[in-house]
C-alpha positions as CSV (number, residue, x, y, z in Angstrom):
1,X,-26.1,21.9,-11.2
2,X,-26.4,21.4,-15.1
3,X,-24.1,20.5,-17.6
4,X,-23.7,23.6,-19.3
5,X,-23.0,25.8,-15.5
6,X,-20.5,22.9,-14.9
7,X,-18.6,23.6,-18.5
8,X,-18.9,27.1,-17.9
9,X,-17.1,27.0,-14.6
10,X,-14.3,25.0,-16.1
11,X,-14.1,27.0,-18.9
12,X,-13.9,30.4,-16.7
13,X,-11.8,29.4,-13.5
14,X,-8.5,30.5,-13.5
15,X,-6.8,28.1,-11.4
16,X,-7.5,24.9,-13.4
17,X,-4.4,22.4,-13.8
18,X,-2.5,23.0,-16.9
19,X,0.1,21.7,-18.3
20,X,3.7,23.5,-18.6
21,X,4.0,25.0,-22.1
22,X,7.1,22.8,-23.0
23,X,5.2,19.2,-21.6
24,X,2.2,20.7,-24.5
25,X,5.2,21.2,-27.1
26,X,6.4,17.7,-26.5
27,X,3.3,16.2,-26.7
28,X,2.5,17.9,-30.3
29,X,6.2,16.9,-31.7
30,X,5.7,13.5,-30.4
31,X,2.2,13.3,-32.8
32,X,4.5,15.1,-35.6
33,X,5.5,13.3,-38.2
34,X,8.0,15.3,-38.9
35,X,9.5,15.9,-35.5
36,X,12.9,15.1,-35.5
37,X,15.7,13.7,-32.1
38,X,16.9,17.0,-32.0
39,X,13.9,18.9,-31.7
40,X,12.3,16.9,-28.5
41,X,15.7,16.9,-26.7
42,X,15.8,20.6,-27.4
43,X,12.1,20.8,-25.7
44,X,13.1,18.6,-22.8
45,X,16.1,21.1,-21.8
46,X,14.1,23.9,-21.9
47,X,12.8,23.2,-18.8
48,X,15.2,22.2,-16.1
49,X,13.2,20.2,-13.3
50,X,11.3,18.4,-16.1
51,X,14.4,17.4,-17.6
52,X,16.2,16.2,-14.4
53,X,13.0,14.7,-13.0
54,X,12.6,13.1,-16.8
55,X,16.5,11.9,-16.6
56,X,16.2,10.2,-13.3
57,X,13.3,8.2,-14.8
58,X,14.8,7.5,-18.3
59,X,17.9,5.7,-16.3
60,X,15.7,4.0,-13.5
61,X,15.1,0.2,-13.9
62,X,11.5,0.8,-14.3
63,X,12.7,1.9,-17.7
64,X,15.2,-1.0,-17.9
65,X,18.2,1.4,-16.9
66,X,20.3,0.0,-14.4
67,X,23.6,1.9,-15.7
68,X,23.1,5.3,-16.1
69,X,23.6,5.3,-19.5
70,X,20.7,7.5,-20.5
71,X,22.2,11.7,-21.2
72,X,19.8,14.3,-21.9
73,X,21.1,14.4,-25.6
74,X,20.0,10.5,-25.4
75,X,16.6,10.5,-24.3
76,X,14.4,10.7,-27.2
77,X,17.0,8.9,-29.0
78,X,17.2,5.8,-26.5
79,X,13.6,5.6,-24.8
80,X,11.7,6.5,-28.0
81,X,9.4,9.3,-28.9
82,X,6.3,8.0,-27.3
83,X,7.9,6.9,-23.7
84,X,9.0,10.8,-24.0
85,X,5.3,11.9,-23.6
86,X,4.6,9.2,-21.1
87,X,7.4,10.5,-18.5
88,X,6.3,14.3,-19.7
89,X,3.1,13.5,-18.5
90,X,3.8,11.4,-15.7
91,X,6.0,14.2,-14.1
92,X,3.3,16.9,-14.8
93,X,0.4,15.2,-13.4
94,X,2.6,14.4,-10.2
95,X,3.2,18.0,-9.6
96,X,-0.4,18.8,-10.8
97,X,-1.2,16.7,-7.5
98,X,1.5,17.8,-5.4
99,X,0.4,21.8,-5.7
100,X,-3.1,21.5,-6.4
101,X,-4.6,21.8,-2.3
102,X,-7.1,18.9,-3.2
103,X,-10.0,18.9,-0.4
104,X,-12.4,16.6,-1.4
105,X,-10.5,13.3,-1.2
106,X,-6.3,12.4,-0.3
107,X,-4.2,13.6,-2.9
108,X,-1.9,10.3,-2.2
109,X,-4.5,7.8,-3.0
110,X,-5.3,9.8,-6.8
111,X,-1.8,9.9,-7.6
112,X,-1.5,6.2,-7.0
113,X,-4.3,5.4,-8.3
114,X,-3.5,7.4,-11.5
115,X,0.2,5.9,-11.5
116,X,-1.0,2.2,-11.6
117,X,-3.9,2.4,-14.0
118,X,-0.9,3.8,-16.2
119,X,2.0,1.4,-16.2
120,X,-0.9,-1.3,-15.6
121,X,-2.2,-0.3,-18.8
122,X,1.3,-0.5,-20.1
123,X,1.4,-4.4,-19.2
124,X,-2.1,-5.3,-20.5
125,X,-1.1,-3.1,-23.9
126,X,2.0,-5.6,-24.5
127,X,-0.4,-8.6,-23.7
128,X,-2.7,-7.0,-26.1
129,X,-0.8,-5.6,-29.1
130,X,-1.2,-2.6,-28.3
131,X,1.1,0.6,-27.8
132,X,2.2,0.4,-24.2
133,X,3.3,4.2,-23.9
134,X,0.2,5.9,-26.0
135,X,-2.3,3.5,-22.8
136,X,0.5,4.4,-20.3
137,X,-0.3,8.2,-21.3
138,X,-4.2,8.1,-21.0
139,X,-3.7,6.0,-17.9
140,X,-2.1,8.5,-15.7
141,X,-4.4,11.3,-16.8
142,X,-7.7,9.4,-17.2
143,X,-8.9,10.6,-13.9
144,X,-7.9,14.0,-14.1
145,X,-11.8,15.7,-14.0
146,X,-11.8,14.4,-10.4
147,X,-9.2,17.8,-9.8
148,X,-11.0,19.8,-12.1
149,X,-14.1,19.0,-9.9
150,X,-12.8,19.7,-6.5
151,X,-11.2,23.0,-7.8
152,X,-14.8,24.2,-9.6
153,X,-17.0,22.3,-7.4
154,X,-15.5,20.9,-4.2
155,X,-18.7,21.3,-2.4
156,X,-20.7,19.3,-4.3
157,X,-18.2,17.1,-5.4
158,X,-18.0,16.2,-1.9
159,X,-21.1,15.4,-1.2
160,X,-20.5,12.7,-4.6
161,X,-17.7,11.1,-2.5
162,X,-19.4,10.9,0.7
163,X,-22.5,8.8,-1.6
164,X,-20.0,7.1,-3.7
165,X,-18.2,5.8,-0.1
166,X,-22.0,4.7,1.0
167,X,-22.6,2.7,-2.0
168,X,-23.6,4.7,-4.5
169,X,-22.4,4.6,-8.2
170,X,-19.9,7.8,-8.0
171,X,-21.0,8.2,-11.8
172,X,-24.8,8.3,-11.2
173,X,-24.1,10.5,-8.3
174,X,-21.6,12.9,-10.3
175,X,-24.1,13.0,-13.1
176,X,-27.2,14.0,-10.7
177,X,-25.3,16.4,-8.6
178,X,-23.1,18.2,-11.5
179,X,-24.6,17.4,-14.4
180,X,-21.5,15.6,-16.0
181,X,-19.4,13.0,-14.9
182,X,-15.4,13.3,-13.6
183,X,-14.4,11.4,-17.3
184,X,-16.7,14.0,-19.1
185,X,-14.8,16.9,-17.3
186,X,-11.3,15.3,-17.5
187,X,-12.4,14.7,-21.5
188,X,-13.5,18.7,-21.6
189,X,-9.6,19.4,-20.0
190,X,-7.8,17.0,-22.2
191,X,-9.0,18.7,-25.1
192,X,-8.2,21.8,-24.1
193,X,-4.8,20.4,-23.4
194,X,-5.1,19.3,-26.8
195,X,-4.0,16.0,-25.6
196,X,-4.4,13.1,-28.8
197,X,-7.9,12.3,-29.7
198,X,-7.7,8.8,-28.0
199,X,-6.3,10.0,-25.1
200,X,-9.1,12.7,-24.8
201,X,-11.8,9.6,-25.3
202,X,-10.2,7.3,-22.5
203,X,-10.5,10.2,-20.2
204,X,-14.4,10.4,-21.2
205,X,-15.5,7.3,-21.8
206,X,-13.0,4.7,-19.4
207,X,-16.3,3.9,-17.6
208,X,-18.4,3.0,-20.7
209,X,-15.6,2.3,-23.6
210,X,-18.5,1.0,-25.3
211,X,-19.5,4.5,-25.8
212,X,-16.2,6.0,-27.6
213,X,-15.7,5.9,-31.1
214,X,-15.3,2.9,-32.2
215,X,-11.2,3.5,-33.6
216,X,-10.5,4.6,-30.1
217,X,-12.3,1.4,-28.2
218,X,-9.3,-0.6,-28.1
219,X,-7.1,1.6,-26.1
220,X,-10.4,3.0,-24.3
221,X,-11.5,-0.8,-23.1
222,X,-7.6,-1.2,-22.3
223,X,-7.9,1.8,-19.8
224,X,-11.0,0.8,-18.1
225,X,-9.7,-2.5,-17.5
226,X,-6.4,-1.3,-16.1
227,X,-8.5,1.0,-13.8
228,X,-10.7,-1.9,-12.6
229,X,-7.8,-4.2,-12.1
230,X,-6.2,-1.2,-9.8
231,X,-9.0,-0.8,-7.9
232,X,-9.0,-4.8,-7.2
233,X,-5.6,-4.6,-6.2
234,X,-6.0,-1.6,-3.8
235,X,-8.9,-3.9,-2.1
236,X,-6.8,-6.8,-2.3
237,X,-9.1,-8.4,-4.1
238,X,-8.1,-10.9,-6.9
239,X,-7.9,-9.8,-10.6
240,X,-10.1,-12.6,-11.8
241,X,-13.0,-11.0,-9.8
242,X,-13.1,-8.2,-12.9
243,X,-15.4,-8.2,-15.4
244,X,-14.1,-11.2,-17.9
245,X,-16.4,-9.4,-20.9
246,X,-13.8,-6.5,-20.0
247,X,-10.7,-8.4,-20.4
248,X,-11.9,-9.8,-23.7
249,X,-12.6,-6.4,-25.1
250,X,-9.8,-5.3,-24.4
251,X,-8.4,-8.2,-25.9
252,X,-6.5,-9.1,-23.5
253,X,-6.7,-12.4,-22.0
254,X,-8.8,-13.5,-19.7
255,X,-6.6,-16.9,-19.0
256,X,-3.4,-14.7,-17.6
257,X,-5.3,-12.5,-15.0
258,X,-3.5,-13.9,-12.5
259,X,-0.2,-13.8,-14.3
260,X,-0.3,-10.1,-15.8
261,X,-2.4,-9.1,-12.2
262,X,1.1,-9.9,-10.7
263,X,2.9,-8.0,-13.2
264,X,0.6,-5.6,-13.0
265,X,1.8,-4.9,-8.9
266,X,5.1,-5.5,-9.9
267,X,5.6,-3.1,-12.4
268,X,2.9,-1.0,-9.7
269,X,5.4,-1.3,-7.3
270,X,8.6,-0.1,-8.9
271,X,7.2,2.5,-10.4
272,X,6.3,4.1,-7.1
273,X,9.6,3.4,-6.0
274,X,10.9,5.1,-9.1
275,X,8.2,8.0,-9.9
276,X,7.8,9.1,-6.0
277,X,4.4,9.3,-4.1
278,X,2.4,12.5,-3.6
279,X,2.3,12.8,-0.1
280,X,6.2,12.2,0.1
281,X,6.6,15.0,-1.9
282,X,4.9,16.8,-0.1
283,X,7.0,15.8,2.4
284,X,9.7,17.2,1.3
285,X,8.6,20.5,0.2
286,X,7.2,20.9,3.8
């Protein structure tokens, strides 16, 4: 397959995951200036599930709520514009798993996988500098091409797993097979989401930062690393066994890998406590 039959498939298949109309609405007043308190939490209610499921996280500990003290009229107020799109997002791309009927690989693993490269890239952001919510954001979606390609391409796209679990570099293997790589597709989705430009470039480019723009490197590097260091953990493998060029251009450093790698789990951990796991709710709708 080449790249162009591979864009044309995305771009002409129905069923692609999309985000609800309100999460897109939030996500453009969160990058308007002029947005104002009222006009997210009117957003938010519009849409009931995403505004309990959004409620339930705003007053979890993960968020530091131990109270309930968070009301729907308090969210944006309380959590902040940007943490808004992060639990927008996070709740969309959960169900986005839950009712997508993935075949090529376990639904359970991605959503995990996509949940700890995001509130790991929230840790490495505050060791950074760096605005924890905006890498939060590109870290749950950066693998969202992987979707796209089971739902356009499962076939083949199976055939890249069954390599990429022999040895092969899945990226190599994507590129021969499909033409394009799952970040190249995820980047094509993204921008049809009309997700933020950096956002759009960690979903491309958060296996070769070194090949985004360079304003969005920072918070592309930031994503890689966060998806190498969940990988690491997921093997059990220590943190310091990541690439130490990675760390520092990410600018995070390289000294504290094993400090933030335990915060990393930690705040792993919690949030699956808090956000759920894929097959669980699956479970439930069962």
């Amino acid at each position: 397959m080449h790249m162009a039959e591979l864009q044309q498939k995305v771009e002409h298949t129905p069923n692609l995951p999309s985000l609800p109309v309100v999460v897109t609405k939030i996500i453009a007043a969160v990058d308007d200036p002029n947005s104002s308190v009222s006009r997210l939490n009117d957003l938010i209610s519009q849409e009931p599930a995403l505004a309990a499921r959004m409620l339930r996280l705003a007053n979890s500990a993960y968020f530091g709520r131990r109270n309930g003290l968070v009301s729907l009229p308090q969210c944006a107020l309380v959590l902040g514009f940007n943490t808004i799109r992060s639990l927008a997002l996070s709740a969309s791309v959960h169900q986005m798993v839950v009712a997508a009927g993935v075949k090529s690989f376990q639904p359970q693993e991605f959503w995990r996988h996509s949940l700890g490269t995001g509130v790991g890239a929230r840790v490495l952001a505050r060791a950074s500098g760096q605005d924890g919510e905006a890498a939060m954001s590109a870290g749950l979606v950066h693998d969202i091409g992987k979707l796209v390609l089971d739902v356009v391409a499962g076939r083949e796209y199976e055939q890249v797993l069954v390599r990429a679990q022999a040895g092969e570099a899945a990226d190599a293997v994507e590129t021969e097979l499909l033409g394009a790589t799952h970040g190249d597709v995820g980047g094509w989705l993204a921008a049809k989401w009309k997700l933020p430009d950096v956002i759009v470039a960690a979903i491309s480019h958060h296996h070769r930062p070194a090949s985004a723009e360079v304003q969005h490197q920072p918070l592309v590097f930031l994503v890689g690393l966060s998806d190498a260091i969940a990988h690491a953990l997921t093997l059990n493998r220590p943190v310091t066994e990541t690439d130490a060029v990675l760390w520092q251009s990410a600018s995070v450093p390289y000294e504290r890998a094993d400090e933030l790698g335990a915060e990393f789990l930690k705040e792993w951990k919690l949030a699956e406590e808090v956000m759920g796991t894929a097959d669980g709710e699956v479970a439930r709708a069962a």
